[in-house]
N, C-alpha and C positions, 0 to 999 in steps of 0.2 A: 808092404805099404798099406795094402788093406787094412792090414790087422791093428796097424797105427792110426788108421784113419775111425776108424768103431771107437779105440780108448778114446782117444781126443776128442769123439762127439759123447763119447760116457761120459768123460770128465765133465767138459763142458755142462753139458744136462745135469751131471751132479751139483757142480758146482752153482750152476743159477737155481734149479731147488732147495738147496744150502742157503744160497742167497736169500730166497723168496718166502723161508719158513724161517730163517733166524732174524728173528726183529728184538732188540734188548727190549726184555717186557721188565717191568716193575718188579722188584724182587719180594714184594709185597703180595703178589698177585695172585691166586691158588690155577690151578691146575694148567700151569705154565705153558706147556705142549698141546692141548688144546686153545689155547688164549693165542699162541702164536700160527698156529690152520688156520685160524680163523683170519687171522689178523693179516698172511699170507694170501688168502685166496680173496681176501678185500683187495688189496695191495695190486694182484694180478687182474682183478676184474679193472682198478682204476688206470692199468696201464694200459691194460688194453684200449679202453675207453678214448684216452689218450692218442694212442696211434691210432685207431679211426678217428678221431675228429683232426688229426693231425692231415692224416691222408685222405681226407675229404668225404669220407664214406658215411659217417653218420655224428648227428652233434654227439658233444661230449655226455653231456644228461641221457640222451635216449639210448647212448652205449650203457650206461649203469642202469636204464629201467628194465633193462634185461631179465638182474636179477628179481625186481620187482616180478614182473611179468614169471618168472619161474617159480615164484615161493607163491604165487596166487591158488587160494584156494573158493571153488564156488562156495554161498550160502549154503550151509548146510545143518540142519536141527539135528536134536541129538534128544533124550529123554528130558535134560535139565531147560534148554533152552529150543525158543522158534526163531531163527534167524532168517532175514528176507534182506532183498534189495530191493528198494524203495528210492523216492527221493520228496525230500521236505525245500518247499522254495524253489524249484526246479535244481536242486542241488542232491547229486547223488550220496547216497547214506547209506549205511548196512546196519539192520535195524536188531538187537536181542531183547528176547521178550520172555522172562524167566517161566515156566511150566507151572514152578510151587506155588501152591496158596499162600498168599498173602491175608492175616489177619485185616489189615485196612490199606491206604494207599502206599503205592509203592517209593522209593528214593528211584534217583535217575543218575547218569552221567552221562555227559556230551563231549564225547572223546574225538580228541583230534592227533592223527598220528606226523610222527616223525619222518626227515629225511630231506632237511635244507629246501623245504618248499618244490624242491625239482623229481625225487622219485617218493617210492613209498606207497600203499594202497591199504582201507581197511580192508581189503582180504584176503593181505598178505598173511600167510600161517602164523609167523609168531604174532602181528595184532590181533589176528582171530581166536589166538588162544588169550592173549590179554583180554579183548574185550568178553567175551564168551564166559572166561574163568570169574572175570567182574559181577557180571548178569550175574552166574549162578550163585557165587561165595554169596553175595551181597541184596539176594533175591531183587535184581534194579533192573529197571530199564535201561539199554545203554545203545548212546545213537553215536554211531561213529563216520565218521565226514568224511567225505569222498571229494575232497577242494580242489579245484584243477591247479594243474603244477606248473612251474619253468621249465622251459623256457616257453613254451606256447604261450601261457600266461604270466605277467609281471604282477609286482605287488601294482597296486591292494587288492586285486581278483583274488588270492588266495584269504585273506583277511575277510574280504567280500562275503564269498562263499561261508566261511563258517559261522560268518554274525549274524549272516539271515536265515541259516537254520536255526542257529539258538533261537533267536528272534523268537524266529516260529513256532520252536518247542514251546519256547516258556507260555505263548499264547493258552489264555484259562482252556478254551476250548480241548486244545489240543492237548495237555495236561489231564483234563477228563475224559477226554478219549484212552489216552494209555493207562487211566488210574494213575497217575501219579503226583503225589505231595508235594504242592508248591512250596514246601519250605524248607526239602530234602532234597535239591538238586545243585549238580556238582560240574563245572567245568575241566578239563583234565587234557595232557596232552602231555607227552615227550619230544625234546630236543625243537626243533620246526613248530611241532605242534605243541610245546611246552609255550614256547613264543605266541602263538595263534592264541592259546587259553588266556593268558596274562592279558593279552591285548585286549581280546574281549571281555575281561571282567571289568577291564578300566573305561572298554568305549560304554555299558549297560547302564556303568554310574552316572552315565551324562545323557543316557536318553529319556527323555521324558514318558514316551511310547508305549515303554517295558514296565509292567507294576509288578511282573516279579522279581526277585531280588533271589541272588544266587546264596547255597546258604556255605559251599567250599569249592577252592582253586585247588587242583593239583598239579603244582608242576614237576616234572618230569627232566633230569639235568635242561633248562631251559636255556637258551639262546636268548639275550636281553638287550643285548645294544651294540651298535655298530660302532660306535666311536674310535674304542680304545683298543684296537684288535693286536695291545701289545702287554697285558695283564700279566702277573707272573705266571699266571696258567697255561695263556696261550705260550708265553717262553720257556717257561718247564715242559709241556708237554708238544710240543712242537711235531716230534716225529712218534707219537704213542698210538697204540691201537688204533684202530677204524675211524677215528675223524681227526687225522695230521694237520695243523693249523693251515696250510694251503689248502685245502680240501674247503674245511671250514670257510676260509677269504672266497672260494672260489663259488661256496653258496649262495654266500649273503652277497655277493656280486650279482649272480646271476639273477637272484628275486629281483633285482631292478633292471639290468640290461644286459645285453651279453657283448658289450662296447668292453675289451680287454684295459682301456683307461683306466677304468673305473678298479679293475682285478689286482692292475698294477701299483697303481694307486694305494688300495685297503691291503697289500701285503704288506707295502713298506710302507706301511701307520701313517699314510700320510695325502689322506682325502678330504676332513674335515677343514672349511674354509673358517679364516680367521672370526669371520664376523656370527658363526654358530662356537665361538668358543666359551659363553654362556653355559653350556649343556655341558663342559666338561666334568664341574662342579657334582654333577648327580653319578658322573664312573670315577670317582678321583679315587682308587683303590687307597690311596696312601690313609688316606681317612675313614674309609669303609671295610677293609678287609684286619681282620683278628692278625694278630703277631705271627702266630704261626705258619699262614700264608703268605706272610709275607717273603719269608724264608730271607735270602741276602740280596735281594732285588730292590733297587734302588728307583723311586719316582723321580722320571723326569717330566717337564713342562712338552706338551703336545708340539708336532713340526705340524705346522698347518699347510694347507693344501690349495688347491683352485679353485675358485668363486664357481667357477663354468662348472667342473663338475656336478659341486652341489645343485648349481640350477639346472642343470639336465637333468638329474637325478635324485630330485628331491626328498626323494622317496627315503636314503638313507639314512636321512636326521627324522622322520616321521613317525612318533611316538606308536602310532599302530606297526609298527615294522619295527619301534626298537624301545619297548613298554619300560625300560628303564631312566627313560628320557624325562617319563611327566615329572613336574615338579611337588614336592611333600604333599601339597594342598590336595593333590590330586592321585595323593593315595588312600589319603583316610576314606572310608567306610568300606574300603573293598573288604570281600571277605573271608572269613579264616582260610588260612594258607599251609599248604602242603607245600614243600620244595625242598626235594632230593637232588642232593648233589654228589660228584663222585671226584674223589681224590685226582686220577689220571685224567684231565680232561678238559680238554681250554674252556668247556663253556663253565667248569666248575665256578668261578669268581662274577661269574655273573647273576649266578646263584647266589650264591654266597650275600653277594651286594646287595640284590634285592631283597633281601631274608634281612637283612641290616635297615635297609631304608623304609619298608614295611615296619618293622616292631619299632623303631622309632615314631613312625606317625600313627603308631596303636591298634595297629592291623596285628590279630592274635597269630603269630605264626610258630609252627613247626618245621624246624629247618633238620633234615636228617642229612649226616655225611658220611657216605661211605668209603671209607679209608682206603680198603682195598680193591676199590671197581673203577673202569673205565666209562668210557662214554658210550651209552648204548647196550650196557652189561642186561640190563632187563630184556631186554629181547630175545637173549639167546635162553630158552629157559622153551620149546621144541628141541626135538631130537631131531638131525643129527648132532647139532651145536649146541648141545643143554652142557649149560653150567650151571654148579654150584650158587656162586654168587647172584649170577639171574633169578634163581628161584629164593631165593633170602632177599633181594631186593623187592621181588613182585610181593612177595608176602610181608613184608613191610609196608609197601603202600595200600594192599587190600587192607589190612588191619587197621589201618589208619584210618581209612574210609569207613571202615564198620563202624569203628569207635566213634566218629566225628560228622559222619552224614545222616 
């Protein structure tokens, strides 16, 4: 009986890591076996997550900052660069400050990282080697943002935080302090922080305050608007790597409240109150997105939602929380645009979109697609989790930067 009792808990245990490592990955995808660990031990971290905030033990977010809190690495310098922890605006920042001589003033970027506004840290290892590898490839300054998260904080705190660093940066003063070119600096941010960058390049155009002028966006597969959380991306990729369209719903929820209304609500597309049906017009995929994304997905007219939500939660029609929103007038002069999108990936068509509504109102963009990367593929480009494709995408956007900052 015993010996019956060991197989059956082998099985078992076999069978749920069978479970938990075979995820159908894109058959596109390279180093398959790798892409599915990873995509595994995501999966496992958000289930867990899950059963604590289920059983009362800890919110769901502060069960996934876990991982955050593990992959933190202190400031640390290195021959190329001096990296500190600082804070501009009373906002915490992690500051690189390239070693090499510099002929005359230096380029900068004001990076803002990833992670649905609720985990994420610049000193997590793979951002430190993003931002760190930036400074040196690129001899820049680079101030990366430390925005408090959800759930403790709701939008616009996190929007707050990175506009009044920039703010601050761009101030002449403080540009002569670091050496650096007012006419060589670069907003940039993935996923969360892809969103955060867009928003602030559109709130800068309207402050009168700020006399510098940004001279590049880089977005990073960007998060753009809440409306339409039923694009063919979000329904193609629904259950793919590391951001499954629930995951996603259950972000952009939570940057506003953690009222499950609202969760329940933006899963089944159907939050947006009649009387903002206005704003549709700016995500109408059917009009914006190439043939080829289109694939055999059929536009339908939006199910509209409850008046109450939206005015409890305003926040989710609010053009700084969902930058795809402003209308054409209010995109011309932003400036030259980076926006890397990736095949496997709901937030792809938001990309997409705004790379469309941009070059139409003559905002010079560069819209790069990666056919065969997921969402968040850059990141994994540290060891244990280096991939291939990480490191082809990071050096596609460094290069881009060289070329254009």
């Amino acid at each position: 009986v015993e010996m019956g009792a060991k197989l059956l808990c082998l099985f078992l245990a076999s069978a749920l890591i069978a479970y938990y490592i075979y995820t159908p990955i894109p058959e596109d995808v390279e180093e398959p076996w790798k892409v599915m660990l990873i995509t595994a031990s995501f999966r496992a971290m958000g289930h867990l997550a899950e059963l604590a905030d289920r059983l009362g033990m800890t919110h769901y977010v502060d069960a996934l900052m876990l991982l955050t809190v593990a992959e933190y690495v202190a400031p640390t310098s290195d021959e190329n660069v001096t990296v500190t922890d600082t804070e501009f605006s009373n906002v915490a920042v992690r500051l690189y400050l390239p070693r090499r001589a510099s002929d005359g003033l230096r380029r900068a970027v004001i990076y803002f990282h990833g992670g649905g506004w609720c985990v994420g840290d610049a000193g997590m290892k793979s951002y430190d080697h993003l931002t760190r590898w930036t400074s040196n490839m690129l001899n820049a300054i680079v101030v990366s943002v430390n925005y408090r998260l959800a759930p403790k904080y709701r939008f616009p705190v996190q929007f707050e935080d990175v506009y009044s660093v920039t703010k601050f940066f761009l101030q002449s003063s403080v540009l002569s302090q670091y050496g650096v070119d007012p006419d060589r600096i670069c907003v940039a941010g993935d996923s969360a922080g892809g969103n955060l960058a867009a928003a602030v390049a559109q709130q800068l155009l309207k402050d009168s305050e700020v006399k510098t002028k940004l001279k590049v966006q880089a977005l990073v597969y960007p998060a753009l608007q809440t409306l339409d959380l039923n694009l063919p991306s979000y329904q193609e990729n629904e259950y793919k790597p590391i951001l499954p369209k629930l995951l996603m719903v259950k972000f952009w929820s939570e940057y506003f409240t953690s009222d499950s209304s609202l969760r329940e609500a933006m899963a089944s597309n159907r939050h947006v109150p009649v009387e903002s049906s206005h704003l549709f017009q700016f995500v109408n995929w059917s009009n914006l997105l190439p043939e080829e994304l289109k694939k055999d997905y059929v536009y339908t007219s939006p199910t509209y939602g409850s008046s109450e939500l939206a005015q409890k939660y305003p926040g989710f029609l609010d053009t700084r929380a969902a930058p795809l929103l402003v209308s054409d007038a209010q995109l011309r002069g932003l400036p030259l645009t980076y926006i890397l999108t990736c095949e496997h990936d709901v937030l792809r068509d938001d990309g997409v979109m705004y790379a469309e509504r941009l070059r139409a109102a003559g905002v010079p963009v560069t819209h790069d697609h990666a056919k065969n990367a997921f969402h968040g593929a850059m990141m994994f480009v540290s060891s244990p989790a280096e991939l291939a494709v990480g490191h082809r995408l990071l050096n596609r956007y460094i290069e881009w930067l060289n070329d254009n900052l």
